[in-house]
C-alpha positions in Angstrom: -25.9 70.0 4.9 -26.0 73.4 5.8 -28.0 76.4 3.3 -25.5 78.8 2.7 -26.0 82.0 0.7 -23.0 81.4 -1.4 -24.8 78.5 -3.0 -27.8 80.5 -3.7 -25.7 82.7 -5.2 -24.5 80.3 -7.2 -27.6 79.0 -8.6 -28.5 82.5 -9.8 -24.9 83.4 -11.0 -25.1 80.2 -13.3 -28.3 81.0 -14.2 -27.4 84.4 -16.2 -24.3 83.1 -17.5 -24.4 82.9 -21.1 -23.5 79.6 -22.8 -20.6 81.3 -24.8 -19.2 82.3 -21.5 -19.9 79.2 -19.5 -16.9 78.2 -16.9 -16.1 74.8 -16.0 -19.0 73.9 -13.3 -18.3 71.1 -10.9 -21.7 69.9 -9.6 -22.0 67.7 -6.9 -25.1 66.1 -4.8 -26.4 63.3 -2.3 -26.5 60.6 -5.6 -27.1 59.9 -8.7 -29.3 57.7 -11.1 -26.8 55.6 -13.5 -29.3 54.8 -16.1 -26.3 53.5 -17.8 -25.5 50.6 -14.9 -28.9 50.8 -13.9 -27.9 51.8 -10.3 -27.5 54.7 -8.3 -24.5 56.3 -7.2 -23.7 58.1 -4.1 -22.3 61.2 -3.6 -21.7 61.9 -7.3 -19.3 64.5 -8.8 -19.9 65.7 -12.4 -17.8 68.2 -14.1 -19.5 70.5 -16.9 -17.0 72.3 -19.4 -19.3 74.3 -22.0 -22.2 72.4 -22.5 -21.0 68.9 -22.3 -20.1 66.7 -19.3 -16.3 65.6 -19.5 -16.3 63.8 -16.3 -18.1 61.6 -13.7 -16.9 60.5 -10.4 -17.3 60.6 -6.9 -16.7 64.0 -4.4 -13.1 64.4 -3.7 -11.9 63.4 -7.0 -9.3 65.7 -8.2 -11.5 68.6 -10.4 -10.3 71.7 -12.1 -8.5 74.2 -9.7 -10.9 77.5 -11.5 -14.2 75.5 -11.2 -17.3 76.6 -9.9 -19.3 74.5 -7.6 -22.6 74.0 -7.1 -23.9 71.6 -4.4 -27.1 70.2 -4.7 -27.5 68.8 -0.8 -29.5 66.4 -0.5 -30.8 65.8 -3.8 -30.7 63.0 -6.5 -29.5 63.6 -10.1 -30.5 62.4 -12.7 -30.3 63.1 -16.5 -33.0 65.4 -18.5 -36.0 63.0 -19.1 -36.6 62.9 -22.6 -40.9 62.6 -23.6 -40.9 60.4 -26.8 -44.5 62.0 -27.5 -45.9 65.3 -27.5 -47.7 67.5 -28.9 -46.3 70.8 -27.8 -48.9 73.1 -30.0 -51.9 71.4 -28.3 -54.2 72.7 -25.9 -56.9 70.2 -24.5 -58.8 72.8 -23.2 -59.2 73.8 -26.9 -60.8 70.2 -27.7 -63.9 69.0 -29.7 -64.8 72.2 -32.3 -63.4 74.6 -29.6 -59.9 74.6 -31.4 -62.0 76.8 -34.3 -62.5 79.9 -32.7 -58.4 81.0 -33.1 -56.9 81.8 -35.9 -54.1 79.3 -37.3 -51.3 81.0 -35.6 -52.4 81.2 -32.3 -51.0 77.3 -31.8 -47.3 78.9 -32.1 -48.4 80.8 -28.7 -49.8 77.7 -27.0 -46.1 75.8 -28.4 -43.5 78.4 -26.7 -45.5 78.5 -23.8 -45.6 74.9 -23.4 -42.1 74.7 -24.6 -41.1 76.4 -21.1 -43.6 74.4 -19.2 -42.0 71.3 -20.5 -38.5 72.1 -20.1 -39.0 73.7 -16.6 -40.7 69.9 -15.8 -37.4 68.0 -16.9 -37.8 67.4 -20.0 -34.8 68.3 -21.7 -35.7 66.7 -25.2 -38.5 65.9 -26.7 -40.2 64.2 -29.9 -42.8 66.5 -31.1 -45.0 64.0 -33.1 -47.1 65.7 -35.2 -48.3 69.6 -35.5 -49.5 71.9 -38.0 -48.0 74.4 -40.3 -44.5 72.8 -39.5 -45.0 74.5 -35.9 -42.6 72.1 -34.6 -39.9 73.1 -36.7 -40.3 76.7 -36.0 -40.4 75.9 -32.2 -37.3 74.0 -32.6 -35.2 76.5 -34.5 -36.4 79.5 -31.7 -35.4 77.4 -29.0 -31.9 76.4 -30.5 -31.2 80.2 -31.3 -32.2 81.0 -27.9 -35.0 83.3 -28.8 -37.0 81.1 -27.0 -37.3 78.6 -23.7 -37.8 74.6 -24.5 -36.5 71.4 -24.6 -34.4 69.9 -27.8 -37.3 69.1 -29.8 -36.9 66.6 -32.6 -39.9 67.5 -34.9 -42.1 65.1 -36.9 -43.9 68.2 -38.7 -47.5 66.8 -39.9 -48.7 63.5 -39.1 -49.3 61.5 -42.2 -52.4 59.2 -42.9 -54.8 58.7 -45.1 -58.4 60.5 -46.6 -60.9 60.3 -43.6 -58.5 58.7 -41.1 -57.3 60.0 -38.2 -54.9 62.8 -39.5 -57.2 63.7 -41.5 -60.1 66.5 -40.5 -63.0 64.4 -40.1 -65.3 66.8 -38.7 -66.6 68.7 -41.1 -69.3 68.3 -43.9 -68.3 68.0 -47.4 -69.2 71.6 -47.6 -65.8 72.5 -45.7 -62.7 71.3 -47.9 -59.4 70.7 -45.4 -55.9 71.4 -46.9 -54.8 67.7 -47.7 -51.1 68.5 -46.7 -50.7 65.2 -44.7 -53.2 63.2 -46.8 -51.8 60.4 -49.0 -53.5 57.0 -50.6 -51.3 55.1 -52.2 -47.4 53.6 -51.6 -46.1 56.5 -54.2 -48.2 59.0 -52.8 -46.7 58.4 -49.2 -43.1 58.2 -50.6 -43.9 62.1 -52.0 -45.0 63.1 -48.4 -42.2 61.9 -46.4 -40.2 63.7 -48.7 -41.9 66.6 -48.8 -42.2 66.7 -45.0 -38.4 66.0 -44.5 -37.6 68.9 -46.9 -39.6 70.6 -43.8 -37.6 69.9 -41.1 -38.8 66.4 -40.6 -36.4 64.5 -38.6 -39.1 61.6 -37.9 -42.0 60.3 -39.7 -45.4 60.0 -38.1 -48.3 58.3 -39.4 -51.6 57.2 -38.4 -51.8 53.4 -39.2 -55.2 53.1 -37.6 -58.1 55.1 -35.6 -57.7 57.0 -32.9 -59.5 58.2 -30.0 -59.9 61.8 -30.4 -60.7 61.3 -34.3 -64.2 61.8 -35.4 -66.2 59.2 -37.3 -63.6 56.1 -37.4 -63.4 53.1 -35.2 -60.2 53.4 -32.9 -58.7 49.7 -33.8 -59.1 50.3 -37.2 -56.3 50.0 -39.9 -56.6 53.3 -42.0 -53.0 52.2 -44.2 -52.0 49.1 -45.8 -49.6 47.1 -45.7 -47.9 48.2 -49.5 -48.4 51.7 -48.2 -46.4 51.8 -44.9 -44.0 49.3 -46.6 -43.6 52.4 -49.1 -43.2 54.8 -45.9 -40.4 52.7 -43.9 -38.7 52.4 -46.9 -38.5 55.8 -47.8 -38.2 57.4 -44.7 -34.7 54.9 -43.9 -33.2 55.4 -46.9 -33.1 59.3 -45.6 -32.2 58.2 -42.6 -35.1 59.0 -40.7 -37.3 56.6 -38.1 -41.0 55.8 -38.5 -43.1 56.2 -35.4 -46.8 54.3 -36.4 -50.1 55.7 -34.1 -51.4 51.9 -34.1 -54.6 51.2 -31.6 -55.4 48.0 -33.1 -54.0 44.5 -33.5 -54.0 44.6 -37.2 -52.3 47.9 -37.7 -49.8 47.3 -35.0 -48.7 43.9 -36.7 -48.7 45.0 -40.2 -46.6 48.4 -39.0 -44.3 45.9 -37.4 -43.6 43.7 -40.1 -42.8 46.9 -42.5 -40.3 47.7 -40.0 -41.3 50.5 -38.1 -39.6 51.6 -35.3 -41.8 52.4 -32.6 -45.6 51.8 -32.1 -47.2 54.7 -30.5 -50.3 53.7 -28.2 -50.5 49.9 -28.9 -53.1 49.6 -27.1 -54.6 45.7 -28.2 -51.8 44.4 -29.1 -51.6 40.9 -28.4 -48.9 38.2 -28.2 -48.0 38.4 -31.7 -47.5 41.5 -31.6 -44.9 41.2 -28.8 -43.0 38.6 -31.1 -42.9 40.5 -34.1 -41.9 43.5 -32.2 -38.9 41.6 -30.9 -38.3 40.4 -33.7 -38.0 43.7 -35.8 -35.9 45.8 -32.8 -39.3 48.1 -32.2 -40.0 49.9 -29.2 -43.7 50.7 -27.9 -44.7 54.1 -26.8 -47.3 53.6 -24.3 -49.2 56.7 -22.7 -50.9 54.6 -19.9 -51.5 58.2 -17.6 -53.8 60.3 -19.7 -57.0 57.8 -19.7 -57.4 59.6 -15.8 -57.3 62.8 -17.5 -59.7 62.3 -20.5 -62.1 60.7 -18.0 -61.8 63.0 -15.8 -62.0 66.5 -18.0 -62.4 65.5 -21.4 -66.2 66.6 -21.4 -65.8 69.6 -19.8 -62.9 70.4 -22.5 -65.4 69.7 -25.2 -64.5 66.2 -26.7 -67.0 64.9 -29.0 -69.0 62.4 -26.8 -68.1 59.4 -28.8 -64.2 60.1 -27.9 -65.1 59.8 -25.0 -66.8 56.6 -25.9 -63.6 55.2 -27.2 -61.4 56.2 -24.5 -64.2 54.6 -22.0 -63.5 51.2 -24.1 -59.8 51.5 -24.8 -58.1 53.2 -21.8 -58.0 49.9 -19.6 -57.3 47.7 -22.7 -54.1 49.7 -23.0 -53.0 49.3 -19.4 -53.5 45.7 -19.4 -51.3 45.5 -22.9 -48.6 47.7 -21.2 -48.3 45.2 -18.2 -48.2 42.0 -20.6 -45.7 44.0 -23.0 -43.2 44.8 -20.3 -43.6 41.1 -19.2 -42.7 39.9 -22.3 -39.4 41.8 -22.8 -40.7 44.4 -25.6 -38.8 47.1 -25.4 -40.6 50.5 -23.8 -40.5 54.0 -24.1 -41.7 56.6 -22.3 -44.2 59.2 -24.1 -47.0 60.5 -23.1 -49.3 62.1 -25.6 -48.9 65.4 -23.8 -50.8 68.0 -25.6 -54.3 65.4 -25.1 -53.3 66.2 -21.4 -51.7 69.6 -20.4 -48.2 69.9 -21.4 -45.7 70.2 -17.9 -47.8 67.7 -16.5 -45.6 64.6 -18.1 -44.1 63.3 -15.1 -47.6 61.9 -14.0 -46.9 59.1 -16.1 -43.9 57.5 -14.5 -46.8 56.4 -11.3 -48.3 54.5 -13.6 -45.5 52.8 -15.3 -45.0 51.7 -11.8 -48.3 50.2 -11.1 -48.6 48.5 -14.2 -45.2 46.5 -13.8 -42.2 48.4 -14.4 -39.6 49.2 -11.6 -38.7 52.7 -10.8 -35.6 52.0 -12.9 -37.1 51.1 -15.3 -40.1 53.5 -15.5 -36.8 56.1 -15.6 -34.3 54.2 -18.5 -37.7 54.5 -20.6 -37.3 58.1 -20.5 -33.5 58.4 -20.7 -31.3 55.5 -21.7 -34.0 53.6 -23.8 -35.0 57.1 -25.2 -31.7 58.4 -26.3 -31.2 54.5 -28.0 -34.8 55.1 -30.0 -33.9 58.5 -31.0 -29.9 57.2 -32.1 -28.7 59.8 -30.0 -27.0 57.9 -27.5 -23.9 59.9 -28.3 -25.4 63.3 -26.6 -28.8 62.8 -24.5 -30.1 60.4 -22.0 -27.3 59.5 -19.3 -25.1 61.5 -17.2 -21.9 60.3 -18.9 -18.5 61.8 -20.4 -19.8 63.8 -23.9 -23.4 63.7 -23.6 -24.9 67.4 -23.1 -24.9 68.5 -19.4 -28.6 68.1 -19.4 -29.3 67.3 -15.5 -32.1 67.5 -13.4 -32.3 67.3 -9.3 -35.1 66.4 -7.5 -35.7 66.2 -3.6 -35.4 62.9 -2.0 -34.9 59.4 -3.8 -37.1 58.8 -7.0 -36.0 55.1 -7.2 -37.6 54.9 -3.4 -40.5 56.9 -4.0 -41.3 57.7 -8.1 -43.6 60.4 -7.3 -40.5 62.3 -6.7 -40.2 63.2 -10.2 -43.5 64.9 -10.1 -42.1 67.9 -8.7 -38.6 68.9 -10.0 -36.3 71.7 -8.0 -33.3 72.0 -10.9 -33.3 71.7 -14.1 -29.8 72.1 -16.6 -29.9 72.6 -19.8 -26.7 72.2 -22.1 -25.0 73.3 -19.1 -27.3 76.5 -18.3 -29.5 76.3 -15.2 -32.8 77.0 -16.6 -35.0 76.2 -13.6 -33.1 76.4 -9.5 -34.5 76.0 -6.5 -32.4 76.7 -2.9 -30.9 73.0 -1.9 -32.7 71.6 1.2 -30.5 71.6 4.0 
């Protein structure tokens, strides 16, 4: 298809057109992912009316006589990708005792800035899973008033766990007392905190069931919250209609969460065969972030991670990959998040590779962060497909992701709620 300066144009004119203002836009390219069908469509048409899409077809179906056009060439669509873990205040260059040299709100400036770098990746929507000073929340209501640049963020505030696990600050000497804002031990004690958090701007509850890797001081498979207590947690948070997402690294904690009916393990990374039935069992998704094992490796020293993280991602990283592989194989259902934050932020896409190599289909690697995503989140009414009433949020990339998933690493057009937020020229 020819490059013509009209479509340029286009791009740019769309790009400074406020959402009040917005026109019908017809949008059109070489195909599309269905995530829906699970197929891929060929030379799509999608007409945008405000922010939402009201229709999805095929070019030459009838479309609004005042519309706009934009033609994408020979791209593929596909909907915004939606990162089911994040950490958008977090900096790993800032790891280890590093972090202690800025004051408290310098993370707001490291959170809009990777706000941008996240959207401007393809992720339209996000699930912030834990952050200080309910950061989150603040990031979230910039970006919805348009003060700021991001993705939808739906914000867990704090991370919950208990005294000396791995929410809580662990690194210091009992000389150095730690606000106990996320700190609970005991079933009422939790209930308190996911109400207080909620009152926050909660929309999910995160808790640490069990070590971690980047925690000081505690083994990484071991359970930090019992049974009674995350019992007391799922209950809670459900009867304000909010979903539990459990950080669980070891078999024990990863059961336990899944038998109080949580609904999404985060990092399962030895869970074994029972897990995979309970999970089933209970409707839970696991949250898997198989990429960032290369990047710990790889730059976690010279980011300052205390040695013996690096000890624990050394024993755990493969473990995970492995559990990932069986998982998939044994119909759990998978999402896509990625811990960004303990890798740099804009860099999620390098997670879909891996997805691939450990046993998923390109398809597949993609419904985990769009279809599956939107059904985790119960927002399958407004994100995760290119379909009649969801949000026009729409991303293009050169090429055929589904042919080659590497594709999604580098992404030329970005739509936001109907707003170009990131264009580049279509390829002829």
């Amino acid at each position: 298809m020819r490059l013509t300066a009209f479509i340029v144009a286009a791009i740019a004119a769309l790009s400074l057109t406020p959402a009040a203002q917005a026109e019908t836009i017809v949008v059109t390219a070489a195909r599309m992912v269905d995530v829906l069908a699970g197929r891929e469509l060929e030379r799509p048409q999608i007409v945008i009316t405000d922010d939402r899409i009201t229709s999805v077809g095929r070019q030459g179906d009838p479309v609004p006589a005042d519309a706009r056009k934009l033609d994408l060439g020979d791209r593929t669509l596909l909907p915004g990708l939606i990162d089911m873990h994040v950490h958008l205040t977090s900096d790993p260059q800032f790891s280890g005792y590093r972090g202690l040299q800025f004051t408290d709100s310098f993370w707001m400036t490291v959170g809009v800035a990777n706000a941008r770098k996240t959207l401007e990746a393809g992720f339209t929507t996000v699930r912030n899973v834990g952050s200080h000073n309910y950061d989150d929340v603040g990031l979230k209501q910039g970006i919805d008033r348009g003060i700021i640049v991001g993705p939808r963020i739906v914000p867990a505030t704090y991370a919950i766990g208990s005294t000396g696990g791995h929410c809580d600050a662990t690194q210091f000497p009992p000389s150095i007392t730690t606000p106990g804002t996320q700190i609970a031990n005991s079933p009422d004690e939790y209930r308190a905190l996911v109400r207080k958090v909620h009152k926050y701007g909660a929309e999910i509850i995160k808790v640490c069931m069990t070590g971690g890797v980047l925690s000081k001081g505690d083994s990484v498979g071991a359970q930090q919250v019992s049974f009674d207590e995350i019992k007391s947690i799922v209950d809670e948070a459900h009867r304000l209609g909010l979903r539990v997402a459990v950080h669980a690294h070891g078999t024990d904690g990863i059961n336990d969460a899944l038998r109080a009916g949580v609904d999404t393990i985060e990092h399962a990374s030895l869970a074994n065969a029972d897990s995979f039935t309970l999970a089933k069992q209970h409707n839970a998704w696991f949250d898997m972030d198989i990429y960032n094992d290369d990047y710990i490796l790889a730059e976690g020293a010279k980011n300052g991670l205390f040695p013996e993280s690096l000890a624990k991602e050394k024993m755990i990283g493969l473990k995970q990959r492995q559990t990932f592989r069986a998982a998939h194989a044994a119909g759990v259902k998978m999402l896509f998040g990625t811990d960004a934050g303990v890798y740099p932020n804009g860099r999620n896409a390098l997670q879909f590779a891996k997805m691939v190599e450990w046993g998923m289909t390109p398809m597949e690697a993609i419904q985990a962060a769009t279809k599956n995503a939107a059904e985790a989140l119960d927002r399958t009414a407004d994100v995760g497909a290119i379909a009649p009433g969801r949000y026009a949020d729409l991303i293009a990339v050169d090429g055929d992701p589904l042919q080659d998933i590497h594709r999604l690493e580098t992404i030329a057009v970005v739509m936001k709620g109907g707003e170009i937020v990131k264009s580049g020229a279509p390829r002829p």
